[in-house]
N, C-alpha and C positions, 0 to 999 in steps of 0.2 A: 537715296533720300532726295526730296524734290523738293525748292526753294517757293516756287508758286504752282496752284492749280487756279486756272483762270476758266472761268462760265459762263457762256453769254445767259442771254438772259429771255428773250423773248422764246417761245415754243421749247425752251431746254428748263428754265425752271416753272415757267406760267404759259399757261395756253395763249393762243397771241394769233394766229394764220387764221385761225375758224371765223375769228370776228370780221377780219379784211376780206375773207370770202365772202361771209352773209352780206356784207356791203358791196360788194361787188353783185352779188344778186339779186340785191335791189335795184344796181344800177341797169342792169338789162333788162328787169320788166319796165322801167324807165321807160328805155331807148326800144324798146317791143317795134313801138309805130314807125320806126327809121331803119331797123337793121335785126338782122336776126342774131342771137346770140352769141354764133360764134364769130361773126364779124366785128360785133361791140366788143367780144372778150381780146381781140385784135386789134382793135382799136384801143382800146384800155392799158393793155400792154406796151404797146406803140408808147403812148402818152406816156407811161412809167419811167419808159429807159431814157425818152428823150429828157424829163424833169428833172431827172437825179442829178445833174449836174449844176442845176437852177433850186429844189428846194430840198437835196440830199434824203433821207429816206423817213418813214412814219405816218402816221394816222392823217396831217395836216398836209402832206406831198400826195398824199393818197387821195383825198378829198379833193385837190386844186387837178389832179389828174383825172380824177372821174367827172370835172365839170368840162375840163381839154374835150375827152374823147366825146361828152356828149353834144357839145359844139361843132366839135369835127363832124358828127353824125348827121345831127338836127336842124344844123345850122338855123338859117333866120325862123325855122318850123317851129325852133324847140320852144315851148312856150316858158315863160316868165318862173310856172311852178314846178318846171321838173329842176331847174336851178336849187330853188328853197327847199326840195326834195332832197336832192343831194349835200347840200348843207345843210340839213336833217342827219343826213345817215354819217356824216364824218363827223358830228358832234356825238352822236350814238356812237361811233367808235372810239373816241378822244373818252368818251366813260364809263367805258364796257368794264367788267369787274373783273378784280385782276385774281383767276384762277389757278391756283399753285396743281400742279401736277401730284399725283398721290407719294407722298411719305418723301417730298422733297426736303421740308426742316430736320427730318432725320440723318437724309442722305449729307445733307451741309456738314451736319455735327457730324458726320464719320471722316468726311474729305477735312473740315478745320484740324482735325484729329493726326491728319498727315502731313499740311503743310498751309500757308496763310491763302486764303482764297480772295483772289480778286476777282469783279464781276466786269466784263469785257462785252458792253452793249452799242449798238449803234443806235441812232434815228433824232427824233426831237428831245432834247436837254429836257425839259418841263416836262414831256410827256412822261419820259424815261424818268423822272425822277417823282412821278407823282404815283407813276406803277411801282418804283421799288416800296414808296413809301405803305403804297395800301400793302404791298406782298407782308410786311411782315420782318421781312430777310436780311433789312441793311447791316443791324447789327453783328450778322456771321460773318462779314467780309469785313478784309483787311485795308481791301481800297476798294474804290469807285469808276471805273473809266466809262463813261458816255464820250464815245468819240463818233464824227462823222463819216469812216467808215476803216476798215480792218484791211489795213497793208503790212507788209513784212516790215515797213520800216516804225508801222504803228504797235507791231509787236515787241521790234528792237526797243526802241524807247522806251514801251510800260518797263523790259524786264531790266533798263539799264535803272529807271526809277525806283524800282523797287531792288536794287542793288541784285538779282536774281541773274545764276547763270541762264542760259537759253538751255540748253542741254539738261536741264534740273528744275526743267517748266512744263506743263501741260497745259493744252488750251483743250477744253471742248466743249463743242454745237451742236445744232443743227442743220447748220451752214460749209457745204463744202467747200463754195468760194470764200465765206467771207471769215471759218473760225479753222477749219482744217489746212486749207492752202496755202492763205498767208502765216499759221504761225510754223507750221511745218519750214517752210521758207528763211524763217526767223531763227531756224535752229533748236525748236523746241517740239515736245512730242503733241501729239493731233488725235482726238475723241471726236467720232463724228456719231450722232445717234439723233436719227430721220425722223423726221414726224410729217406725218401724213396734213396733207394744203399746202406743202413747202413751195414758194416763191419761185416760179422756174427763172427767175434772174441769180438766184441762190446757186443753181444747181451747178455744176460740174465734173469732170471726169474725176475720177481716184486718182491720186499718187502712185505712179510708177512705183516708187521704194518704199517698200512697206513695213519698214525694218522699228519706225517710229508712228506707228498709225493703229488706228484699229477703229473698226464698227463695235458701236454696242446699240442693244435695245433700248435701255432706259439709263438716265446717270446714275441710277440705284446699284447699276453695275459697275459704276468708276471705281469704286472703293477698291473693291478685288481686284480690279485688272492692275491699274495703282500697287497695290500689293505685289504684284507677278512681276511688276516689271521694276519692282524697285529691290 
């Protein structure tokens, strides 16, 4: 029997990576006249890792990155309008619509069915709360965490708040660093289920012990595996 099944939220219940892509490939026809593609996707990259620790993650660190790299680029070249360009496309992504994955309010009600589900999301507070609101979905969850990013100790704490053993938890993402590793870490079991544009800042190796882990294709599979293992 499991105390919490805990969800991120972006690319695991609504599409989320495809819109930051298509923004990202505005930003390279942008920067065309400076650098060729894969140099800007390097440069863009670059910019991401260095921000995180200046504007932490989402649509708004996304947008002040994509103006980084194209400075870096363009420098005194770049003119006035590829700026109001790119604050074009981070306000186009700040209201992209929020795409629920097929037959995910189903999948909710069979995981509520098991055990109280908290939704365990990173990035901007406002943003993340104006996408749970269009999803639909607040109301299947038990709790809320928008937190600025997924450490073992950020695991500890949700399961000690919600009075939850670790060992009688599930986390699962799409995130190997940031929903598989740390809550594995935290003492609790780990869903990792890929979707294609994932964030190679996301990425990581598997878990050696695979005794509490497991790949699945869709969360529509949690249900069962849930079952098997309980």
């Amino acid at each position: 029997m499991l105390d919490l099944i805990c969800l991120d939220a972006d690319d695991t219940l609504w599409h989320n990576m495809r819109f930051f892509a298509a923004a990202e490939e505005a930003l390279l026809a942008m920067l065309a006249p400076f650098a060729d593609a894969g140099i800007a996707r390097e440069a863009m990259a670059a910019a991401e890792l260095r921000n995180l620790a200046h504007y932490g993650y989402g649509a708004k660190s996304f947008t002040l990155s994509m103006i980084e790299a194209a400075l870096d680029l363009g420098g005194d070249a770049l003119p006035l309008s590829a700026i109001r360009e790119i604050l074009a496309a981070g306000k186009t992504l700040l209201a992209h619509p929020v795409e629920l994955f097929e037959g995910i309010e189903d999948t909710l009600d069979q995981l509520a069915a098991r055990a109280r589900l908290v939704l365990v999301t990173k990035g901007d507070l406002l943003h993340q709360e104006t996408k749970l609101a269009a999803s639909g979905l607040g109301s299947r969850f038990a709790g809320i965490e928008i937190v600025s990013d997924k450490t073992p100790d950020t695991f500890r704490r949700l399961f000690a708040r919600y009075d939850a053993r670790p060992e009688r938890c599930v986390m699962a993402g799409d995130s190997m660093r940031s929903d598989v590793l740390p809550a594995l870490a935290a003492g609790a079991w780990a869903v990792f289920i890929p979707q294609a544009d994932a964030w190679a800042h996301e990425a990581a190796a598997p878990p050696e012990d695979r005794a509490r882990f497991a790949t699945l294709d869709r969360l529509a599979d949690l249900p069962a595996w849930i079952d098997r293992i309980a």
